[in-house]
N, CA, C and O atoms as CSV, one atom per row, in Angstrom:
chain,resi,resn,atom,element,x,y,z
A,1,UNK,N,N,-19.957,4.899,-7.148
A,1,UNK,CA,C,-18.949,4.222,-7.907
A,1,UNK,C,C,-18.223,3.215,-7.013
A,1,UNK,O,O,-17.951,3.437,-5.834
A,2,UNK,N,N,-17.956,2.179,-7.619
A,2,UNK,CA,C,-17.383,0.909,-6.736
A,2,UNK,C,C,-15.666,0.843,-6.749
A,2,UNK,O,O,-14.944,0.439,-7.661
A,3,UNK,N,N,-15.366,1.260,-5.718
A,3,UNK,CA,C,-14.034,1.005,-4.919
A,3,UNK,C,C,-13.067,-0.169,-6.179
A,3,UNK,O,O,-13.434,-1.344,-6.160
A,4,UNK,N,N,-12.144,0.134,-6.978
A,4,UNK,CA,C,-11.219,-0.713,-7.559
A,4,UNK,C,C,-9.927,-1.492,-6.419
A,4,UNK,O,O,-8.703,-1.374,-6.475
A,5,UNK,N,N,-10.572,-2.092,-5.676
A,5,UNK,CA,C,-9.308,-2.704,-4.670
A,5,UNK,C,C,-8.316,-3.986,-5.890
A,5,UNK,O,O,-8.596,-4.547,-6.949
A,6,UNK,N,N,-7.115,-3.959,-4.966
A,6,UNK,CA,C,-6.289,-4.718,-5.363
A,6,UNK,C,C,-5.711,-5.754,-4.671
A,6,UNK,O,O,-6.507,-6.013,-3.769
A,7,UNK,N,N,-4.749,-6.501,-4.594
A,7,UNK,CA,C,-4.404,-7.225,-3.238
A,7,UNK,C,C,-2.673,-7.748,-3.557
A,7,UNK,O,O,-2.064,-7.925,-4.612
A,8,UNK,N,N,-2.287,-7.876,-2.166
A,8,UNK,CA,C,-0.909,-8.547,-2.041
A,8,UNK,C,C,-0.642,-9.602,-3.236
A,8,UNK,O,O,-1.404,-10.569,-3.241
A,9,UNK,N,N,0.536,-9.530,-4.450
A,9,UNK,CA,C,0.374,-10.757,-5.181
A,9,UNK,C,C,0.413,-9.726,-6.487
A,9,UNK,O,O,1.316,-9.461,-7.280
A,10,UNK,N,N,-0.869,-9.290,-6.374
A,10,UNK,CA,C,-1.472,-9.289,-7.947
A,10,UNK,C,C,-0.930,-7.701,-8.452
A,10,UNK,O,O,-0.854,-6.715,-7.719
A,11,UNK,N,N,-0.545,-7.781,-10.075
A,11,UNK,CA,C,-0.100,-7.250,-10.924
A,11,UNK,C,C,0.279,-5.720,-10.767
A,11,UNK,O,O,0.878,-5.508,-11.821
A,12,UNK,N,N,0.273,-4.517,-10.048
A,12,UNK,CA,C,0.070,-3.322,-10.228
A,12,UNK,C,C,-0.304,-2.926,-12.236
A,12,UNK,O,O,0.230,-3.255,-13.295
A,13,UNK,N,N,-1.433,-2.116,-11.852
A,13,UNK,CA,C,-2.193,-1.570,-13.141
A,13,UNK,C,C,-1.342,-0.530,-13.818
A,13,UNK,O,O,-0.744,-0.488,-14.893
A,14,UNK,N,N,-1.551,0.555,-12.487
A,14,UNK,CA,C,-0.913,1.889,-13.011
A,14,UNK,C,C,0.209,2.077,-11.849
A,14,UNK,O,O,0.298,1.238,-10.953
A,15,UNK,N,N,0.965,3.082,-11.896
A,15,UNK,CA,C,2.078,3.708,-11.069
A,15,UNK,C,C,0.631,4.358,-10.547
A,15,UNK,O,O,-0.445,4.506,-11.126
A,16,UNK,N,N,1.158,4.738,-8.961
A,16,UNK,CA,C,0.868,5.923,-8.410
A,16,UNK,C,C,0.778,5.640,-6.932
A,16,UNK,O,O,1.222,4.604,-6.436
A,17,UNK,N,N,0.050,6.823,-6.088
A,17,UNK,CA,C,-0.304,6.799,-4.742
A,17,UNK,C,C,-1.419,5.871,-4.671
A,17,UNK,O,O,-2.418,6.025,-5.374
A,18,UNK,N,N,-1.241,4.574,-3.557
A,18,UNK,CA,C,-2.068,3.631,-3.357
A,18,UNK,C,C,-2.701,3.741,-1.854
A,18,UNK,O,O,-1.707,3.916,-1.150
A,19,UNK,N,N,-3.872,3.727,-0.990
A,19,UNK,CA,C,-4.503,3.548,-0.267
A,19,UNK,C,C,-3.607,2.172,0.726
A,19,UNK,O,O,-3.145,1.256,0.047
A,20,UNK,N,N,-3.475,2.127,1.787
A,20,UNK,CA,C,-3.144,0.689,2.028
A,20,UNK,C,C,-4.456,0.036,3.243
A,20,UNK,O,O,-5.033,0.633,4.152
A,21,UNK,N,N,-4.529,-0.816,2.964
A,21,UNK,CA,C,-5.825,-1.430,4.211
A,21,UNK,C,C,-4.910,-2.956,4.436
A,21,UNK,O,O,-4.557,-3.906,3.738
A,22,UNK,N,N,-4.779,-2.447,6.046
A,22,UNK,CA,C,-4.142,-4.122,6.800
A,22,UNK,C,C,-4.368,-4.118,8.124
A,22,UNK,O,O,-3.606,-3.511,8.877
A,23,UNK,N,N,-5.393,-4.762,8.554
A,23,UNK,CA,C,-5.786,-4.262,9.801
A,23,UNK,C,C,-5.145,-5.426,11.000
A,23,UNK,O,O,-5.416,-5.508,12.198
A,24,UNK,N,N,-4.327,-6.149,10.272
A,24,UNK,CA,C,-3.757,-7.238,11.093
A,24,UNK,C,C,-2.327,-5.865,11.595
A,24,UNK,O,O,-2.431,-5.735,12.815
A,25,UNK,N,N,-1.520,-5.209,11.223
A,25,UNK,CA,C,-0.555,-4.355,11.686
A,25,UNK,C,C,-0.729,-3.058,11.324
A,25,UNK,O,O,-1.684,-2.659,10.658
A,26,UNK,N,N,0.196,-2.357,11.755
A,26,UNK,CA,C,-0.185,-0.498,11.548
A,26,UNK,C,C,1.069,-0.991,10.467
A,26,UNK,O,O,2.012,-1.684,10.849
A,27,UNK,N,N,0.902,-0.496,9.019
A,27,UNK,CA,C,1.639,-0.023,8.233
A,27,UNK,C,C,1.070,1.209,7.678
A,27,UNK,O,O,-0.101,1.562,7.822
A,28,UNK,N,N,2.090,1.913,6.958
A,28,UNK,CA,C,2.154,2.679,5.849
A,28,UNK,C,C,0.594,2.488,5.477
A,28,UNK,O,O,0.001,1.424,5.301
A,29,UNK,N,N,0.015,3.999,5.392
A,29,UNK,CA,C,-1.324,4.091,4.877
A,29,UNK,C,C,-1.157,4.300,3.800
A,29,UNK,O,O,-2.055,4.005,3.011
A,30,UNK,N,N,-0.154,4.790,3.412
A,30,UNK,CA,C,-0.167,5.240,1.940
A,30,UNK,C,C,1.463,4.755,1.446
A,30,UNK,O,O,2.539,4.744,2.044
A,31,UNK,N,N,0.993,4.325,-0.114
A,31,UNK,CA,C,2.257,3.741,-0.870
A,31,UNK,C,C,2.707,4.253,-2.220
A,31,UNK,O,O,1.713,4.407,-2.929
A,32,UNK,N,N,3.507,4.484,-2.668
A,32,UNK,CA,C,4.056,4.607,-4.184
A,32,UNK,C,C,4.334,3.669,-4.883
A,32,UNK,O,O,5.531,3.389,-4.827
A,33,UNK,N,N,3.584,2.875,-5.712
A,33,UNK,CA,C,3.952,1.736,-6.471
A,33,UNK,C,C,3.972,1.896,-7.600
A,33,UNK,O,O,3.086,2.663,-7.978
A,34,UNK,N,N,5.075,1.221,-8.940
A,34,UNK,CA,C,4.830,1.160,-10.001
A,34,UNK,C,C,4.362,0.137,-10.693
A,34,UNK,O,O,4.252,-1.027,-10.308
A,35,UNK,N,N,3.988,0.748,-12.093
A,35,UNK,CA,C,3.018,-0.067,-12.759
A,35,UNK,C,C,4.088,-1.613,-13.183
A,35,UNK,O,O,5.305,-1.687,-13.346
A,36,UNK,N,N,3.203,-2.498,-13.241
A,36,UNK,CA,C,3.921,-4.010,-13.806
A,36,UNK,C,C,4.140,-4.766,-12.668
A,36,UNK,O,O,3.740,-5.930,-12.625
A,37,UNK,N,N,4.944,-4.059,-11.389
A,37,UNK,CA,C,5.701,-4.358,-10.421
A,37,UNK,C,C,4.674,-5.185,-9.678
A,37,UNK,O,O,3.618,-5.105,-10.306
A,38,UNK,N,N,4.532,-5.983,-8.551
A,38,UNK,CA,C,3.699,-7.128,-8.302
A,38,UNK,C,C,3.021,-6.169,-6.637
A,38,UNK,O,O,3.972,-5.992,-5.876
A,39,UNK,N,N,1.906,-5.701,-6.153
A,39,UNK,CA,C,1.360,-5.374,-4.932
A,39,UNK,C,C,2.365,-6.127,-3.646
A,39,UNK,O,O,2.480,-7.352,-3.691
A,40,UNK,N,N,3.003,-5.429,-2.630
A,40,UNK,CA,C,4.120,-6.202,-1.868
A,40,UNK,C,C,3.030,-6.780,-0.621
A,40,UNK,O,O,1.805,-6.683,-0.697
A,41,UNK,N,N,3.830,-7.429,0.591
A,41,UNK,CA,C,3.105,-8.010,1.109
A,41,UNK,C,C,3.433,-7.060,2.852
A,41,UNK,O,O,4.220,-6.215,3.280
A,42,UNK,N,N,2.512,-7.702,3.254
A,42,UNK,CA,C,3.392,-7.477,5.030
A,42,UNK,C,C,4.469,-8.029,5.571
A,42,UNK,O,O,4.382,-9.256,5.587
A,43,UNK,N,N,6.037,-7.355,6.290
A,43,UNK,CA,C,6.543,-7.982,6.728
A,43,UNK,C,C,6.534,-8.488,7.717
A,43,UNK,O,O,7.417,-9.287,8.028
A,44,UNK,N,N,5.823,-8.267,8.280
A,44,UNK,CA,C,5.530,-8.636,9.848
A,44,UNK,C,C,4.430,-10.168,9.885
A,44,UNK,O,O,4.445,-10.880,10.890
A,45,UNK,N,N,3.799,-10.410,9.033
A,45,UNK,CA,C,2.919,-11.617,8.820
A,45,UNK,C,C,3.012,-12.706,7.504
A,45,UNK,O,O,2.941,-13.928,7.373
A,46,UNK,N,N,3.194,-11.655,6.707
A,46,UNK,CA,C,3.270,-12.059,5.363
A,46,UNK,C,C,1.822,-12.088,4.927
A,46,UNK,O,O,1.480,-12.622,3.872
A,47,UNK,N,N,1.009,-11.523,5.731
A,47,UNK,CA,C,-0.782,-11.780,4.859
A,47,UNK,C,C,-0.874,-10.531,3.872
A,47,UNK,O,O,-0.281,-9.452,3.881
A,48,UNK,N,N,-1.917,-11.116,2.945
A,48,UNK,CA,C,-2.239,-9.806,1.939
A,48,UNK,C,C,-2.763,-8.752,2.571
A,48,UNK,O,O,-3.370,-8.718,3.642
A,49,UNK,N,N,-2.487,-7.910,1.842
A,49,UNK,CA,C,-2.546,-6.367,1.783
A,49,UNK,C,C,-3.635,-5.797,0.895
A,49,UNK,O,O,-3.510,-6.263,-0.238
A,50,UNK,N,N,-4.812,-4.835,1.007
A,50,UNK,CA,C,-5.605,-4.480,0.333
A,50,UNK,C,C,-5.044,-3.117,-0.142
A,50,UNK,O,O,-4.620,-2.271,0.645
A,51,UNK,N,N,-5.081,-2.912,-1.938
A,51,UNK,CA,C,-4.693,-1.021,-2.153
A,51,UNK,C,C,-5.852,-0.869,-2.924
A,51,UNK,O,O,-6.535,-1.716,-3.500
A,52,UNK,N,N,-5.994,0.700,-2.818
A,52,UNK,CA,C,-6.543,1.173,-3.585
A,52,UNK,C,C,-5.754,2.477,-4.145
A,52,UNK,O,O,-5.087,3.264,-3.473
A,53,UNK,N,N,-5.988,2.510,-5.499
A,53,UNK,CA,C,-4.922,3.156,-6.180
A,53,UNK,C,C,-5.802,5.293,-5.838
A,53,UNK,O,O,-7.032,5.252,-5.845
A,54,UNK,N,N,-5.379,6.333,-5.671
A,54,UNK,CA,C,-5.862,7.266,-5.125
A,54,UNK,C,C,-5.289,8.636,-5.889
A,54,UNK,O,O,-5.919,9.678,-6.071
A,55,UNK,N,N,-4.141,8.388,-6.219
A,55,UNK,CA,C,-3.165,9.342,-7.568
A,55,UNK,C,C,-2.563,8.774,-8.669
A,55,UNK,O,O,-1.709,7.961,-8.316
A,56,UNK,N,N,-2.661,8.870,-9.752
A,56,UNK,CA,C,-1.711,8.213,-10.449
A,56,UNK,C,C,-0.329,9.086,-10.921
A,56,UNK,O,O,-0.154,10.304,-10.918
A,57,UNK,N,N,0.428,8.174,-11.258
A,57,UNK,CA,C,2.119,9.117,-11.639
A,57,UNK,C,C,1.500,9.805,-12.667
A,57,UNK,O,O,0.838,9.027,-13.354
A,58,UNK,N,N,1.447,11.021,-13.070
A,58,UNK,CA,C,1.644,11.698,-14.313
A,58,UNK,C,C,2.522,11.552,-14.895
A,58,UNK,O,O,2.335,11.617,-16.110
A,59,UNK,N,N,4.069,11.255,-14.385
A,59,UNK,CA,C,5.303,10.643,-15.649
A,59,UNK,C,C,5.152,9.386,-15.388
A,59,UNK,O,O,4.778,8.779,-14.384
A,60,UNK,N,N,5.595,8.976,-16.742
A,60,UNK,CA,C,5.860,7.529,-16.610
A,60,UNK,C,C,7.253,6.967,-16.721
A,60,UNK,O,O,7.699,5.824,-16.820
A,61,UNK,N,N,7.827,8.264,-16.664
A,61,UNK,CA,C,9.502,8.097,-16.132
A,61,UNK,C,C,9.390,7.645,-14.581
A,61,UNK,O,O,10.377,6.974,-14.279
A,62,UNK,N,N,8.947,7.726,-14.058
A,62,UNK,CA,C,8.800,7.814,-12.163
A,62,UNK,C,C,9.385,6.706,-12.000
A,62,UNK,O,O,9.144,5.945,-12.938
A,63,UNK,N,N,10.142,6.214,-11.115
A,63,UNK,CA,C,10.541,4.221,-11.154
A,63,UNK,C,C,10.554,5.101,-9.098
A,63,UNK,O,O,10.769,6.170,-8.526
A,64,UNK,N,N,10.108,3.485,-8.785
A,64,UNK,CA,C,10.433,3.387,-7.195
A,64,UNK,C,C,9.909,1.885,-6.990
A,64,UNK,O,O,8.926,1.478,-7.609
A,65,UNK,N,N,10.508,1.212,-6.229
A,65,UNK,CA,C,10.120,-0.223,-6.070
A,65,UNK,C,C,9.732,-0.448,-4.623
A,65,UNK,O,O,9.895,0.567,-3.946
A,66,UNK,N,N,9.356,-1.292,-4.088
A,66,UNK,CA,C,8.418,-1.370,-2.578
A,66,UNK,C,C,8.419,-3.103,-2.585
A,66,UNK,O,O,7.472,-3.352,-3.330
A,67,UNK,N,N,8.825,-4.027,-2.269
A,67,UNK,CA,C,8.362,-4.917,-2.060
A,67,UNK,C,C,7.830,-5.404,-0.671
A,67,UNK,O,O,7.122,-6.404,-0.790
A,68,UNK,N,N,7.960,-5.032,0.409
A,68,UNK,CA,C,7.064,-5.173,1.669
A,68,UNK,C,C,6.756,-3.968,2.381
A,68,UNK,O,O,7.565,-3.043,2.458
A,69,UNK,N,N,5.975,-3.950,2.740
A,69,UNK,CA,C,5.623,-2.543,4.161
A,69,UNK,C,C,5.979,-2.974,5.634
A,69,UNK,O,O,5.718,-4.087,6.089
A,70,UNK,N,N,6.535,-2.077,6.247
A,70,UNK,CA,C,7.108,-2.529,7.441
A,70,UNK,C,C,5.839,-2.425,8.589
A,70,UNK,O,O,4.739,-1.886,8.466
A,71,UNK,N,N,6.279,-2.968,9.455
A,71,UNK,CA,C,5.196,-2.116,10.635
A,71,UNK,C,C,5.776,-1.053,11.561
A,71,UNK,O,O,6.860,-1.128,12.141
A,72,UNK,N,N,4.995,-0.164,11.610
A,72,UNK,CA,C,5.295,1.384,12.083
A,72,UNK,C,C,4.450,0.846,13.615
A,72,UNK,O,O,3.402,0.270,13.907
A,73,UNK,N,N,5.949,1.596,14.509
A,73,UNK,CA,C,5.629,1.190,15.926
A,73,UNK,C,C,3.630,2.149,15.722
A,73,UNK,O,O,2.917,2.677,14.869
A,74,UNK,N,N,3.648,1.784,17.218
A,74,UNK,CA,C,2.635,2.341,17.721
A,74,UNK,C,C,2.144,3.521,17.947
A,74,UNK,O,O,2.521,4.114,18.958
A,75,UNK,N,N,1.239,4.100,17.104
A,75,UNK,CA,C,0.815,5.660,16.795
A,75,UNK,C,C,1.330,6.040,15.677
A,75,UNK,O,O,1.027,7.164,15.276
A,76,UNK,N,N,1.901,5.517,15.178
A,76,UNK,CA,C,2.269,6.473,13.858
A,76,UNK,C,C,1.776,6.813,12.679
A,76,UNK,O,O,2.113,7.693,11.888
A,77,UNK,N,N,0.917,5.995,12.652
A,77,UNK,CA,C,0.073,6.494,11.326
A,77,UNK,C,C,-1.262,7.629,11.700
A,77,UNK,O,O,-2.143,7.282,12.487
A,78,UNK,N,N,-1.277,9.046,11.013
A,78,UNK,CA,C,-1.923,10.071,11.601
A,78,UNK,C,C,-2.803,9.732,11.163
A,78,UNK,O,O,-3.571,10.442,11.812
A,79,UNK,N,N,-3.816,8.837,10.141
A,79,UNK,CA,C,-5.080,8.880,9.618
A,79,UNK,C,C,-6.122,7.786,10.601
A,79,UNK,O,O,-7.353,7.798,10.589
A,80,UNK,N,N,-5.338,6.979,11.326
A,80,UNK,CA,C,-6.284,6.169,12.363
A,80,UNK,C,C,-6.559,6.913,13.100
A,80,UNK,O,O,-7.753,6.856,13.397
A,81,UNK,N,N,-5.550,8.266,14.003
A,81,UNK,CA,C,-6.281,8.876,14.820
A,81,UNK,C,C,-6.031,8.184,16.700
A,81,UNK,O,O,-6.315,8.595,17.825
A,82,UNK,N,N,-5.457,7.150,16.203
A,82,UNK,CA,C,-5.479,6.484,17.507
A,82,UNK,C,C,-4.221,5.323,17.223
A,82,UNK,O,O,-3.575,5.342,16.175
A,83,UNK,N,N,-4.037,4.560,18.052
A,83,UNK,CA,C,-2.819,4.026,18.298
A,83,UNK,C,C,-3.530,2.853,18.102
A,83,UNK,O,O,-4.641,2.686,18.605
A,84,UNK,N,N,-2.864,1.859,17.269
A,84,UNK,CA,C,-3.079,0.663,16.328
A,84,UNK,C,C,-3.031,-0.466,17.428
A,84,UNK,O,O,-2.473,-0.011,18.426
A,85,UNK,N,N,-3.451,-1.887,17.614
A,85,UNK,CA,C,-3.719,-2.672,18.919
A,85,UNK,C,C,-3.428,-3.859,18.051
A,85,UNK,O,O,-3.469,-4.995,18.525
């Protein structure tokens, strides 16, 4: 089955837990976005951001807003495994 990616900019589909891919900075691997609300960008560059959506909200009461991801010093994200360059 083929990967539904999304990108910095464009529309959010559904609310939920999103995947994040930015290999220009270590951000946030993982995001909470809601539906309508626009995919945020990097603050540290401003380049797009790749998600892939991975949970969705079961309520659709849920509200949380995100408009950029920061960059997380060095090591902090546990799913690289290694310290971001």
């Amino acid at each position: 089955m083929k990967r539904k990616l999304h990108s910095t900019g464009q529309v959010i589909p559904a609310s939920g837990i999103y995947r994040v891919t930015h290999s220009q900075h270590n951000v946030p691997e993982e995001v909470t976005l809601l539906k309508g609300e626009k995919f945020p960008r990097c603050a540290k560059c401003r380049k797009p951001i790749e998600f892939e959506l991975i949970h969705a909200a079961p309520d659709p009461g849920f509200r949380v807003a995100l408009y950029e991801l920061p960059e997380l010093p060095d090591g902090e994200n546990k799913r690289q495994g290694k310290k971001a360059g």
